[in-house]
N, C-alpha and C positions, 0 to 999 in steps of 0.2 A: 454488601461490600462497602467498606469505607477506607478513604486515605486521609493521609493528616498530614501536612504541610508545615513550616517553620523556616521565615526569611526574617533576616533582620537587614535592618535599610542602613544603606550606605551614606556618608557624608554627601558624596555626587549626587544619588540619588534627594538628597533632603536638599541641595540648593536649588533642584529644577522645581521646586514647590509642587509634588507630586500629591495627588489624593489619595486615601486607598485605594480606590477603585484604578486608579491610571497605574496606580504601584503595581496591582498585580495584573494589569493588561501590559505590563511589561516583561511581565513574567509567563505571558501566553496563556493567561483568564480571559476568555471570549465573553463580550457583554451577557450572554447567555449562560456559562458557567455561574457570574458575579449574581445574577437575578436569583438564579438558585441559591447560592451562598445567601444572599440575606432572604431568603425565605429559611433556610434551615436556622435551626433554634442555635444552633455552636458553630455556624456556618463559618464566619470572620470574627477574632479576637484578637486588638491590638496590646500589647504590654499585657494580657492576662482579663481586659477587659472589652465584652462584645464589640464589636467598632463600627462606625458609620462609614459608607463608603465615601463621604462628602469628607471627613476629614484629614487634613493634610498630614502626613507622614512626617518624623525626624527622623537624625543621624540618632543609630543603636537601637530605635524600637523595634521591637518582636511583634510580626506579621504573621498571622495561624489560620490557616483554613484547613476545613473540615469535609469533603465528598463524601457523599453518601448518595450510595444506589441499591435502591431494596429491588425494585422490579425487575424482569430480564426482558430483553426487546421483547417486542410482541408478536406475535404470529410466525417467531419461528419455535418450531415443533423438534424439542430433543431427539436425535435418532442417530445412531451408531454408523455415520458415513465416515471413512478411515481418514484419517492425516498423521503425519508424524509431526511431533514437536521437536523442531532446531532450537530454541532460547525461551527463556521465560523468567520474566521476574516480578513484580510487584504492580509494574507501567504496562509492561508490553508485552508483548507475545509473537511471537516468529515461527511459522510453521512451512512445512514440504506439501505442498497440494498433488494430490496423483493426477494422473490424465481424466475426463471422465465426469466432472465434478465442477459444477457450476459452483459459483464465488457466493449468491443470495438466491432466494427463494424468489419463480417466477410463475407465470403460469405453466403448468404442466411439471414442474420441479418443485415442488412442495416440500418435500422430505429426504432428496437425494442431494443435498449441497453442503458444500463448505460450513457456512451458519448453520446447519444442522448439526454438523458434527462437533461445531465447538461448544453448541449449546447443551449438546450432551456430556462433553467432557463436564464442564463448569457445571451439567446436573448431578453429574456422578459423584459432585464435591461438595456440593452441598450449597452450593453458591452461586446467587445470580447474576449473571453476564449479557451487557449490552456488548450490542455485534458491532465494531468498529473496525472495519475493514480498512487500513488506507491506500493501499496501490490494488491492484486489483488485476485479472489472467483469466485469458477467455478459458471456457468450459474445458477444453481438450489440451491449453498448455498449462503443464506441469511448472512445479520449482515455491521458489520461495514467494512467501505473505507476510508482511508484518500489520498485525491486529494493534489498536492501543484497547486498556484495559480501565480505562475510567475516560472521564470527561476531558481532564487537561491533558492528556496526554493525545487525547484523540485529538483535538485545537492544535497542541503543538507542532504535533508529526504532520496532522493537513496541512499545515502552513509549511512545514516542511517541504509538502510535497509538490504544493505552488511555488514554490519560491526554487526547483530544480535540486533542493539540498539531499533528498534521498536518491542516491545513484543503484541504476539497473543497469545489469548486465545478462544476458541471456545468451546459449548457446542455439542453433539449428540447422538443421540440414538441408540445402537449397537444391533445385537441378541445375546441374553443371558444372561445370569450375568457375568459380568466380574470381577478380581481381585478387590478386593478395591484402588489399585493402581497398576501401573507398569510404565515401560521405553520400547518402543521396539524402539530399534538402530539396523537398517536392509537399506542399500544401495536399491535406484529405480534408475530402468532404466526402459527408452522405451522397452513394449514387441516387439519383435522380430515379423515385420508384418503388425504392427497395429501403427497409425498417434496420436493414442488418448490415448491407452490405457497404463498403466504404471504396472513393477512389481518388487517386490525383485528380486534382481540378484547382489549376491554375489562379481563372479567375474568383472565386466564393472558396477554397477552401483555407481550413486554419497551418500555419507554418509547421512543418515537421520535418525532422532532423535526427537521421539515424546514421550512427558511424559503424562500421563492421570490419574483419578480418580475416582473412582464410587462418582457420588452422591446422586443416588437413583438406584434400583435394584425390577425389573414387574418380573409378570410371565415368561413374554418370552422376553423379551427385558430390556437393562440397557441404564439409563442417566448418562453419564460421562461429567469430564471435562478435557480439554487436553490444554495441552501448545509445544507447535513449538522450537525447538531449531534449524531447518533446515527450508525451505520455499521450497520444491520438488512440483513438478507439482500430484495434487490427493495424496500428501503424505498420508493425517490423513484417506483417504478412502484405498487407497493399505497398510497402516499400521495394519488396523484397519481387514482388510481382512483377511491377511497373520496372527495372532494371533486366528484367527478364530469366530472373533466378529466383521459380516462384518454392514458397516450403514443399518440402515432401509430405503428402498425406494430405493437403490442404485445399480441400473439394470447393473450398467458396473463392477460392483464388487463384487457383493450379487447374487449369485444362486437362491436363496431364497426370492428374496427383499421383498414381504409382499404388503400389502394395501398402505403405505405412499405415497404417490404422488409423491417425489422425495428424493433424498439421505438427511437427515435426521441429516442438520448439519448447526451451526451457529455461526459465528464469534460474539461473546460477548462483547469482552475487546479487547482494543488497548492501550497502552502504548506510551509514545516519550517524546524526548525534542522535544519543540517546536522551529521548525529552527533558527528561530531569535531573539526570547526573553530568552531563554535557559531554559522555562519552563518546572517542567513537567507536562505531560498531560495526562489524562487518561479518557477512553470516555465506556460507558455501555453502551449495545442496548440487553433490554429483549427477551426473546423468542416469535417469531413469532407465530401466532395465530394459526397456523396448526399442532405446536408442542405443544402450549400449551394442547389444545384441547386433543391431542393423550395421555395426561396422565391422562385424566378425565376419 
């Protein structure tokens, strides 16, 4: 798979006396991308001619670079694990993850994950696919993924995703009625012991900040919706805990978890610019059929 690129530099751009190489780490070429490009034979060509990264850029020159990935990640193994595709174009890839379904390949999940199934799609086509996952949804909640599909796109969107610019929203189902709205900003950290499990801790852990909403309110359980200002590992479940409205179905955090078959939460809405057209983009994925159900 290759992509092909074309900037031409700006006046502004040519009086900060830019190099190539800063040119296009303006443009979100990670030192590591740019190594590649001048390893590749057509990697960077300025005006038509190959270009050194050391030299300095003017206003109207034509800036080209060339990606190219022949190999697909390694060690993951093609195999028909299901997802639907929401978007797709050229950069990126947006997909619906079912419940069920680990994000990568771990021990004991070799061939039943996410990267398996998209390595199979992209085998089915004839063409090889590095696994760039950038946000990321424990095994059992469902919703939306966006993948990048080559190298800058994958740079861009990470940086993206440090920088708080791709917005999550998720819906789930808590026990009880909850406030009609709140903020709980409460620090996680690794409990003390345990490889998986995550909890408030004041003093050692990292800052997290989850907003949420009622949007309907059962007998014994509420449907909220919440929005991420931090991305912690199990945040919106140890959040959601520690308030005392833990997910339905959610055995690593819920005393109580109830009938649901699994913790009882779903990525909805995703947000972004889009890496390289500078759109924005915003992608919905309804509630899965097992939550649907639970309000009937």
């Amino acid at each position: 798979m290759g992509r092909r690129f074309t900037y031409v530099v700006t006046s502004e751009e040519e009086k900060e006396q830019l190099t190539v190489e800063w040119f296009l780490r303006r443009h979100g070429y990670s030192r590591h991308i740019i190594t590649g490009l001048k390893r590749t034979e057509d990697g960077i060509f300025r005006n038509g001619v190959r270009a050194w990264t050391s030299q300095t850029v003017h206003a109207q020159d034509i800036i080209e670079t060339h990606l190219v990935e022949t190999e697909p990640s390694d060690r993951i193994l093609p195999r028909p694990v299901p997802f639907s595709i929401v978007y797709e174009d050229d950069d990126i890839l947006v997909v619906n993850k079912p419940a069920d379904t680990p994000i990568h390949p771990s021990i004991g999940n070799y061939e039943n994950t996410l990267a398996n199934g998209i390595a199979w799609y992209y085998h089915q086509k004839g063409e090889p696919f590095v696994y760039r996952c950038i946000n990321r949804l424990d095994r059992d909640t469902t919703g939306l993924i966006v993948l990048a599909k080559h190298a800058l796109s994958g740079a861009i969107l990470s940086q993206a995703m440090r920088s708080r610019e791709i917005h999550r929203t998720y819906q789930a189902f808590v026990l009880g009625k909850t406030d009609m709205e709140g903020t709980v900003d409460a620090p996680i950290a690794r409990l003390d012991g345990s490889l998986i499990q995550r909890t408030v801790d004041f003093p050692q852990g990292d800052r997290a900040v989850t907003h949420y909403r009622t949007l309907t309110q059962y007998d014994t359980f509420s449907r909220i919706e919440l929005h991420l200002e931090t991305g912690r590992t199990h945040q919106i479940r140890v959040h959601m805990a520690y308030i005392g409205h833990p997910l339905l179905g959610d055995t690593l955090y819920n005393p109580t978890p109830g009938d649901f078959p699994r913790q009882a939460l779903h990525s909805s809405s995703l947000s972004f610019i889009h890496p390289l057209t500078g759109a924005p983009m915003t992608f919905h994925a309804p509630l899965p059929d097992d939550m649907e159900a639970w309000m009937k």
